[in-house]
N, C-alpha and C positions, 0 to 999 in steps of 0.2 A: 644417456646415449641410447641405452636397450629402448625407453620408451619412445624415442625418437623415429628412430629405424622400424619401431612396430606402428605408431603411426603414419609412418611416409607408408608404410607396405599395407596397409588399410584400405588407406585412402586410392592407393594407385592401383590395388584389387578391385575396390570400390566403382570406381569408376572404370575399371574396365569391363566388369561383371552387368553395370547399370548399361552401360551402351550398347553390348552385347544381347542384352535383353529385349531392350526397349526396342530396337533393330529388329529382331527376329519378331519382337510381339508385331509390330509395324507391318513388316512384311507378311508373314502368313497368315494375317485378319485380310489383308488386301487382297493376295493371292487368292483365299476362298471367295472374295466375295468377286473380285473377276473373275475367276472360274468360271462361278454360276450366273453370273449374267454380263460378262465381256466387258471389254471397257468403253463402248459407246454405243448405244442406239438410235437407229436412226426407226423415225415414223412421223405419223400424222404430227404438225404443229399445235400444240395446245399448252401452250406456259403454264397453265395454272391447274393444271388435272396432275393429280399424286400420282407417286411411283407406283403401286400396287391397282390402279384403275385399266378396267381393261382399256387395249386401244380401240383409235375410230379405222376401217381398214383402209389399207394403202393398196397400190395395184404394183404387185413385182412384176417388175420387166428387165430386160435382157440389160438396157440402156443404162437404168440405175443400176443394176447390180456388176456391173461392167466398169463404172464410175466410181464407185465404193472400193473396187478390188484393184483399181488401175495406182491406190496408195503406195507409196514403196516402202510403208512399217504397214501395210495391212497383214494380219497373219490367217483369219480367215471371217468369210461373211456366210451367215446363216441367217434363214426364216423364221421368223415365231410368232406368237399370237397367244395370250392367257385371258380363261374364260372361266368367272365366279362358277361353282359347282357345289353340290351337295355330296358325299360318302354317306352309302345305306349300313352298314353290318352289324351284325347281333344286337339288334335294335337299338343302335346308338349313331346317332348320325353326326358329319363332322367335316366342315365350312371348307373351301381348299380354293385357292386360283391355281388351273391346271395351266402351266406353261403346255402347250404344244409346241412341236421343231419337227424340222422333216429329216429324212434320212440323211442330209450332208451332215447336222449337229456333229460336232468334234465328242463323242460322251469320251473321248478318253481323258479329256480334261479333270472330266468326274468321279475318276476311278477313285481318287485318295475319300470321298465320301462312302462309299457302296461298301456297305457293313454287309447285305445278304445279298442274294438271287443275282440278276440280272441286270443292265439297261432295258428300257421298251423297244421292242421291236415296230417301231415307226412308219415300216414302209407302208402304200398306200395299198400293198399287194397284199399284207397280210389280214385274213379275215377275223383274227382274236386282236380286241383292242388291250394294247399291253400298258400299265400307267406304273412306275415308279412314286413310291410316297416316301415321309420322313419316318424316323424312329418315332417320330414324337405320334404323329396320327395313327401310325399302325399298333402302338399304344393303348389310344382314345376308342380305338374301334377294338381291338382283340382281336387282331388278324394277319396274318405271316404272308409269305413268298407264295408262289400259286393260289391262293385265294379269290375266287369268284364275286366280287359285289356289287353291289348296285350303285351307278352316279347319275342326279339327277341335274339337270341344267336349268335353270329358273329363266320364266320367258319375260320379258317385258309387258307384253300385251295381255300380263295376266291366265294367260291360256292353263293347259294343263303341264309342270313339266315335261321335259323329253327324259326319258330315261333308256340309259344302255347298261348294257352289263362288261362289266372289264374283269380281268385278271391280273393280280399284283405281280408284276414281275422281278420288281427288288424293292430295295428297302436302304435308304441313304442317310447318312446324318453330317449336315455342314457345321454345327457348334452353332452358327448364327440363330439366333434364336426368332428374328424375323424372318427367316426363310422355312426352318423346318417346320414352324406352325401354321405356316398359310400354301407353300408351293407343293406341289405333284408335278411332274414330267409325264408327258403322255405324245401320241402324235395329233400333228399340226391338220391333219386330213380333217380329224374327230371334231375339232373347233372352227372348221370352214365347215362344216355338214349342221354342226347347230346352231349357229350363228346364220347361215343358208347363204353363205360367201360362194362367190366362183373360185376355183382352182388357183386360179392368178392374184387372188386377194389374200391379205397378212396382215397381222399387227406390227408387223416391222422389221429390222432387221439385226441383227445381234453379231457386234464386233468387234475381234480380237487384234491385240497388236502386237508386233512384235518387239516394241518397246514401249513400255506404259508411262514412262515420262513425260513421252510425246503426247501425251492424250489429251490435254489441253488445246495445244497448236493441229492434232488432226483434227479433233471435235470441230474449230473453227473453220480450218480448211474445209470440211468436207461439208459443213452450212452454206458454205458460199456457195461450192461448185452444183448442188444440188436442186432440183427444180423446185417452184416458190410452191409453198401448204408442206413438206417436211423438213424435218429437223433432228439435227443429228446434236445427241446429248450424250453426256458422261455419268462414268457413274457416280464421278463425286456429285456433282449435281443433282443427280437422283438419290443417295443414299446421303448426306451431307452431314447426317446426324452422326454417322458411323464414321464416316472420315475426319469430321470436326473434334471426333471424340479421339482418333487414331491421333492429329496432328499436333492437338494438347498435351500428347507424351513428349511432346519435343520440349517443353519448357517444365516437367518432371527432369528430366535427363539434364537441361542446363541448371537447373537450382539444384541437386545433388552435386552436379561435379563442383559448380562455385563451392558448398559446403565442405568436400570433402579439401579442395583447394584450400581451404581458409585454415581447417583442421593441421592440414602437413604444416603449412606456412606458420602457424601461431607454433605447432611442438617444435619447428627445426628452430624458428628464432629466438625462443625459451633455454631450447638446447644449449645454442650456441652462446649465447649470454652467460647460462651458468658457467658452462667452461671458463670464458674471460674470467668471470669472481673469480673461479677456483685457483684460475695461474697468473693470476694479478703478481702474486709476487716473483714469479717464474719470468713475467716480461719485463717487470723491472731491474731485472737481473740484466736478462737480454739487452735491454736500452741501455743501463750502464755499463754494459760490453762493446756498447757503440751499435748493436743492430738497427736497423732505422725500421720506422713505423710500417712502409709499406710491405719488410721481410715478414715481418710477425704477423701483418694480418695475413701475407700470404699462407702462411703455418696453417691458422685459424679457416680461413677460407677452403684449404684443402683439405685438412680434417672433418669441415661440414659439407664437402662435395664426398668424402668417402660415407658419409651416414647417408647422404640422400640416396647415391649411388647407390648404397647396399639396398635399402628400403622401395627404390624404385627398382631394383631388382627381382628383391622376393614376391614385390606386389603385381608384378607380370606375371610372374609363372606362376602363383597363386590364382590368379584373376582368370588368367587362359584356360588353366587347369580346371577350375570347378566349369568354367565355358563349356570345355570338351568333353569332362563327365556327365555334364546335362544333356549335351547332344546324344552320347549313349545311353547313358542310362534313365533319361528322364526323373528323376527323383526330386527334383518340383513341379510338385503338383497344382491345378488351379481347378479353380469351377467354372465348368464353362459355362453354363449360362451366363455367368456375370461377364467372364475376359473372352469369350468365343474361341478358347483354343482349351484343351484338358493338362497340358502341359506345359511350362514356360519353354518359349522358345528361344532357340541362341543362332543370332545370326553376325560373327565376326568379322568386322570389319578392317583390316591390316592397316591401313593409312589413319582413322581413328586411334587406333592404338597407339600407333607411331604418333600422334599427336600429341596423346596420354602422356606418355612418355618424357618425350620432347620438352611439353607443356611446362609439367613437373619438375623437369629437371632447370631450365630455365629459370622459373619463378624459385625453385632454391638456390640459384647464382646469387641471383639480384635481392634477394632475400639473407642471404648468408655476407652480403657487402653490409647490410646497413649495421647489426651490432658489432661488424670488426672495427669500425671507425671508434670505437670503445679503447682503444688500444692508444689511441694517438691522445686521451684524457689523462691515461696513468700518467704518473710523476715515480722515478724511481727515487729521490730522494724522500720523498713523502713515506713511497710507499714502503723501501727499506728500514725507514726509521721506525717502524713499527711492528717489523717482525720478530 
């Protein structure tokens, strides 16, 4: 019975701890990688040009960006444009696509990355060009927060590069290991001036929703509505490696829980079995007292509702409990390069759980009927004659 009750409370921790997990891993890989680049871009049409190439430029105008914002899940729409560059410092030089954005960019989004200094100060007024980089680059080079160096932009036509001088204004780290090693944040002014774009020219536009579910159905919607040479994408579509890899946790999370299912299911009907051996002769006491089959099994049925009961008890507040210590105290750890987050995340889902629960206790009904019909085999003259 003890092993019973410890494995129903396993299993029902088990699986509330795997959903909990998987949930939050789920969520805060996505939430970074929205953050930093929204969840739909619109620009130039080109199906078959990768995520990371720079764009062909677009002309913003009042009309489209009016079009874009007139959604009712739009949360906001921004400019941008990333341009291949070169990092000069302590003679070591190191590859980057500088996103450019103008001063509407939301950086407060980005706050949960910004380990030192500052955001770039963007505006087209300010005369220091201000560039944001990763842990990882500021690294590569040996160089911190206010630091002066050289970017050099490589021309097409062979020319000589252009080179300006910037100042590191912060320093960010998203765990994404394709972002920190290739992006810098900088302003959008810097990449229409080397690229020799007019003012009104962008690589596109970058947008937020206020519900990311829908991003599917606005992506589409906002393809149609939009005039023909752009094209409005997702970011699953864009990053498809990262979300392919995120969605494959879904069938991690269903092959644990069947396993943990199968675990309770085999100890409660092992359980309950042995009981029957044990009071074989105790029911054909009963039978020859005149009890009828269906009392007894009731007996047996509601004794294996109070193990499951207990066990899907303690496996709650178990399961919730180590939930709610990870959330303060983080004390599982991970590596982020591998899992893109330093910590397992836990994001609790109440109607899952209720599920859990429910689940569990159900399949120990229907489970706890089939060895009572055990009961209706005994013979109590058989079985008296023998004790």
């Amino acid at each position: 019975m003890r092993i019973s009750i410890a494995a129903t409370t396993i299993s029902v921790a088990a699986m509330i701890i795997s959903l909990s997990f998987i949930n939050g891993f789920q969520e805060v890989v996505a939430a970074k990688i929205f953050n930093f680049w929204g969840h739909i871009r619109v620009q130039h049409y080109e199906p078959v040009k990768v995520a990371i190439a720079e764009e062909t430029p677009i002309k913003s105008t009042a009309e489209i960006t009016n079009l874009i914002r007139s959604g009712s899940n739009i949360k906001s729409v921004t400019s941008f444009a990333t341009r291949s560059a070169i990092l000069n410092a302590n003679g070591t030089i190191e590859g980057i696509l500088l996103k450019g954005v103008d001063e509407d960019y939301p950086f407060t989004k980005l706050n949960q990355f910004l380990i030192a200094g500052k955001w770039p100060n963007v505006s087209e007024n300010n005369t220091a060009i201000e560039v944001a980089i990763s842990k990882f680059t500021a690294n590569e080079l040996g160089i911190g927060v206010g630091d002066k160096i050289l970017i050099y932009f490589i021309l097409d036509n062979g020319e000589q590069p252009k080179t300006r001088k910037i100042t590191i204004s912060g320093i960010f780290n998203t765990g994404i290991d394709v972002y920190d090693k290739i992006y810098a944040l900088g302003p959008l002014s810097l990449i229409q001036k080397m690229n020799s774009w007019g003012n009104d020219q962008i690589g596109g536009y970058e947008i937020d929703l206020q519900d990311e579910k829908t991003m599917t159905e606005t992506g589409a919607l906002l393809f149609s509505a939009l005039p023909p040479g752009l094209n409005a994408v997702t970011l699953e579509d864009l990053s498809p490696e990262i979300f392919d890899w995120l969605n494959l946790q879904n069938t991690n999370k269903f092959i644990l829980i069947a396993v943990m299912s199968i675990v309770a299911f085999i100890n409660l009907i092992t359980c309950l079995i042995i009981l029957l051996l044990e009071r074989t002769s105790m029911i054909a006491v009963l039978k020859s007292l005149g009890a009828r089959n269906r009392t007894i099994q009731d007996v047996f049925i509601l004794y294996g509702s109070w193990i499951s009961g207990i066990g899907i008890l303690i496996g709650s507040l178990t399961g919730l409990g180590i939930c709610f210590l990870q959330q303060k105290l983080k004390f599982i750890r991970l590596n982020e390069e591998a899992y893109y987050v330093s910590s397992a995340p836990v994001s609790i889902d109440l109607f899952q759980i209720f599920l859990v629960i429910a689940g569990t206790f159900c399949l120990s009904m229907l489970v706890l009927i089939v060895p009572s019909f055990i009961v209706k085999k005994i013979s109590p003259v058989k079985t008296l004659q023998f004790r």
